[in-house]
Backbone as CSV, one residue per row, in Angstrom:
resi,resn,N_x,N_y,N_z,CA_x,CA_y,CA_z,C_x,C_y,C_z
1,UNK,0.848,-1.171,0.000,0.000,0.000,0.000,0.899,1.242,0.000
2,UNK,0.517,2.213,-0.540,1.316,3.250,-0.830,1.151,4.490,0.537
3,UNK,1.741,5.061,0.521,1.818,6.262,1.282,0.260,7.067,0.984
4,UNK,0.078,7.006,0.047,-1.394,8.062,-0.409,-2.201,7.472,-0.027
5,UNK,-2.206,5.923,-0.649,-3.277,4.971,-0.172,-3.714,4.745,1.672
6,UNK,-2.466,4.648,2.229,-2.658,5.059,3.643,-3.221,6.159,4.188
7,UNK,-3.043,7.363,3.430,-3.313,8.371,4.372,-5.091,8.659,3.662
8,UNK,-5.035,8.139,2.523,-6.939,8.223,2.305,-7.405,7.713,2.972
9,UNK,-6.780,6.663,3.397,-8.018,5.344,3.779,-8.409,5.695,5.486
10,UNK,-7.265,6.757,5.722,-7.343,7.104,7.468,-7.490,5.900,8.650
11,UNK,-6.323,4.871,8.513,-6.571,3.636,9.079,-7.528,2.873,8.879
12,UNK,-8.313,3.070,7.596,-10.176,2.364,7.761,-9.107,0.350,7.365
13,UNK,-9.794,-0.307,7.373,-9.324,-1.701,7.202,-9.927,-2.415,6.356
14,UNK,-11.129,-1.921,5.959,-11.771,-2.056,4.916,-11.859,-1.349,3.612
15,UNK,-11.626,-1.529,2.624,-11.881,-0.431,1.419,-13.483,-0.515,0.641
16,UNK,-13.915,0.772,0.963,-15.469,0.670,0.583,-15.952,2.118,-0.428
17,UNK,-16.643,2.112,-1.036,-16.992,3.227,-2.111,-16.127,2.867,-3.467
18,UNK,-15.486,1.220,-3.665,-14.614,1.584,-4.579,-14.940,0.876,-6.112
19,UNK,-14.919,1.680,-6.523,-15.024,1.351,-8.064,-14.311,0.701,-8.986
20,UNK,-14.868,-0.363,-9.848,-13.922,-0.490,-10.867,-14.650,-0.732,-12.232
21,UNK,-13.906,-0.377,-13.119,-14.042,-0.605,-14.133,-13.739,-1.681,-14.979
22,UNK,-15.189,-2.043,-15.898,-15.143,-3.291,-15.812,-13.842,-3.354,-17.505
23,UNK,-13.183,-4.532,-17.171,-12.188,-4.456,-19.278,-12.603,-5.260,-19.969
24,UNK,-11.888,-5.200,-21.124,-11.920,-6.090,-22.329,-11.019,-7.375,-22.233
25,UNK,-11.203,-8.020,-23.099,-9.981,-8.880,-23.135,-8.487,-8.639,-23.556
26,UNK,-8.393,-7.671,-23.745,-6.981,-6.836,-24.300,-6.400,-6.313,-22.616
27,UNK,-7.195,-5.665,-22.054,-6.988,-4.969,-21.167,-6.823,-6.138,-20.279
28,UNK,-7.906,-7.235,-19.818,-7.085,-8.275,-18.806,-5.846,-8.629,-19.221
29,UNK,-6.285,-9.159,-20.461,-4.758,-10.352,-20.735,-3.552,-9.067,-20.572
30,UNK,-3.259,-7.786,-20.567,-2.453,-6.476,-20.293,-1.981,-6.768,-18.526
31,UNK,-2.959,-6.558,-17.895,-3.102,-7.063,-16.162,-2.505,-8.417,-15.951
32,UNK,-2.459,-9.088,-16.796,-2.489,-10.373,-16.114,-1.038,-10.625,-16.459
33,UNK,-0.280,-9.402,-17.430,1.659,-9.875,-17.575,1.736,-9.003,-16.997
34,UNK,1.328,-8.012,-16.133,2.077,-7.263,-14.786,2.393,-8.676,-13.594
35,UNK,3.820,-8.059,-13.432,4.381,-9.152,-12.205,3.729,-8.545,-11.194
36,UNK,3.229,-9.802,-10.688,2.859,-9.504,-8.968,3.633,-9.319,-8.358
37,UNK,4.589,-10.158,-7.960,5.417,-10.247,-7.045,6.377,-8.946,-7.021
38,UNK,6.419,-7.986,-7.858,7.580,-6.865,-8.097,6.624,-5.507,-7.312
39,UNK,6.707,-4.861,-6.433,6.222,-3.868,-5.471,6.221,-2.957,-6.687
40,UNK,5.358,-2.210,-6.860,5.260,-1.071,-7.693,5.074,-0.817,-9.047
41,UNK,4.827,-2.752,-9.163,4.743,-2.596,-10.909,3.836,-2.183,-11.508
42,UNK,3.505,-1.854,-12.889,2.498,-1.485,-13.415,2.701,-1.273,-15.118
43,UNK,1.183,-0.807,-15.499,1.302,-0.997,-17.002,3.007,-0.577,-17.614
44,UNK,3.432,-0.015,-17.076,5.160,0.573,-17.894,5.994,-0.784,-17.793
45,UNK,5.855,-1.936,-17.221,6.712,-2.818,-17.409,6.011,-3.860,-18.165
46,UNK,5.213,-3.590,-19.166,4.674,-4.383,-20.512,5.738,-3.681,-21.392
47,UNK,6.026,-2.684,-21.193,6.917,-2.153,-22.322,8.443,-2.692,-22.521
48,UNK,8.611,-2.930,-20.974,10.275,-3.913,-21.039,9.803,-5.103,-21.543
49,UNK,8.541,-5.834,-20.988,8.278,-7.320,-21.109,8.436,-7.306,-23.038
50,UNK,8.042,-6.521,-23.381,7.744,-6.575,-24.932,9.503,-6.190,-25.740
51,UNK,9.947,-5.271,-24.751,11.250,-5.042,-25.242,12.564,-6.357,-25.332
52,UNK,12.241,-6.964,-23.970,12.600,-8.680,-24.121,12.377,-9.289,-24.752
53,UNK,10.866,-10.126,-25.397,10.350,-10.527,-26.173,9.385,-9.766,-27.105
54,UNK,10.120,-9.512,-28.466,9.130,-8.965,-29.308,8.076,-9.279,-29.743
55,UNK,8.053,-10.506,-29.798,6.724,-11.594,-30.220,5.638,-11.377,-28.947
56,UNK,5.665,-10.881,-27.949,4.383,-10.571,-26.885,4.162,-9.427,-27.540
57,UNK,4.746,-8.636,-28.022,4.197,-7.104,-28.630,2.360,-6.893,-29.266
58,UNK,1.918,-8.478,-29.657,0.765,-8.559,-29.917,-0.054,-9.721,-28.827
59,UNK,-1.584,-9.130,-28.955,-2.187,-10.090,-28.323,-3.697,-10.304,-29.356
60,UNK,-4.087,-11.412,-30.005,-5.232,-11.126,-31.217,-4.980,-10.248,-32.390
61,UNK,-3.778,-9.855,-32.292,-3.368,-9.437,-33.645,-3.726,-7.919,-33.434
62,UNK,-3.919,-7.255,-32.229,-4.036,-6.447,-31.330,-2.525,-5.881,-30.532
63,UNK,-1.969,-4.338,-30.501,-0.966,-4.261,-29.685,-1.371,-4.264,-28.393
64,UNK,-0.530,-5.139,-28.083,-0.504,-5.310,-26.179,0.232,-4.152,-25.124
65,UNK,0.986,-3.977,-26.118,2.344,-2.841,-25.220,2.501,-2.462,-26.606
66,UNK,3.119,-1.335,-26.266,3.917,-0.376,-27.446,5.132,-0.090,-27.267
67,UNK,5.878,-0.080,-28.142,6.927,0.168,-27.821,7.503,1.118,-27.340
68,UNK,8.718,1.546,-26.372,9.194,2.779,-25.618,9.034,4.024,-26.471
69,UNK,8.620,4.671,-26.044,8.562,6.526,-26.984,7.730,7.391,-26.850
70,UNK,8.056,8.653,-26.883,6.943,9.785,-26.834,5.334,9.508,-26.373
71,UNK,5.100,8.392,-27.420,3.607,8.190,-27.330,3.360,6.966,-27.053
72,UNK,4.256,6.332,-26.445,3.804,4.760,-25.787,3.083,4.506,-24.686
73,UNK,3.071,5.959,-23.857,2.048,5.732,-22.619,0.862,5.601,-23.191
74,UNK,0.026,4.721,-23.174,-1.507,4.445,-23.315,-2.254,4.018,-22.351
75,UNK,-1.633,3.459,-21.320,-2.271,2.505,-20.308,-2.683,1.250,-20.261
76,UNK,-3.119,0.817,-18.851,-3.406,-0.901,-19.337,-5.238,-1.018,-18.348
């Protein structure tokens, strides 16, 4: 949990009011090559995962990650 996330939640132990939005199948199968286990990861390390293996660069003939640059932030 992050520093921000702590200080919203004001010790509550429960998280309630929270929303999500529901995805596509582009967008899970995106979630589902973020490493868990790595503290802080997030959509920006599809872009190394893809920079390792170029062949993940697609998912359905669909880009999964983009490659590093100006306009590669898109989100996941």
């Amino acid at each position: 949990m992050s520093a921000f996330q702590r200080r919203i939640r004001n010790g509550a132990a429960v998280l309630t009011d929270h929303i999500c939005k529901e995805m596509n199948e582009l967008n899970l199968e995106r979630c589902a090559c973020i490493p868990k286990n790595v503290p802080g990861a997030d959509w920006r390390v599809l872009l190394e995962i893809v920079a390792a293996d170029p062949a993940r660069e697609t998912f359905k003939a669909r880009a999964a990650a983009r490659p590093a640059g100006p306009a590669a932030h898109t989100g996941c």
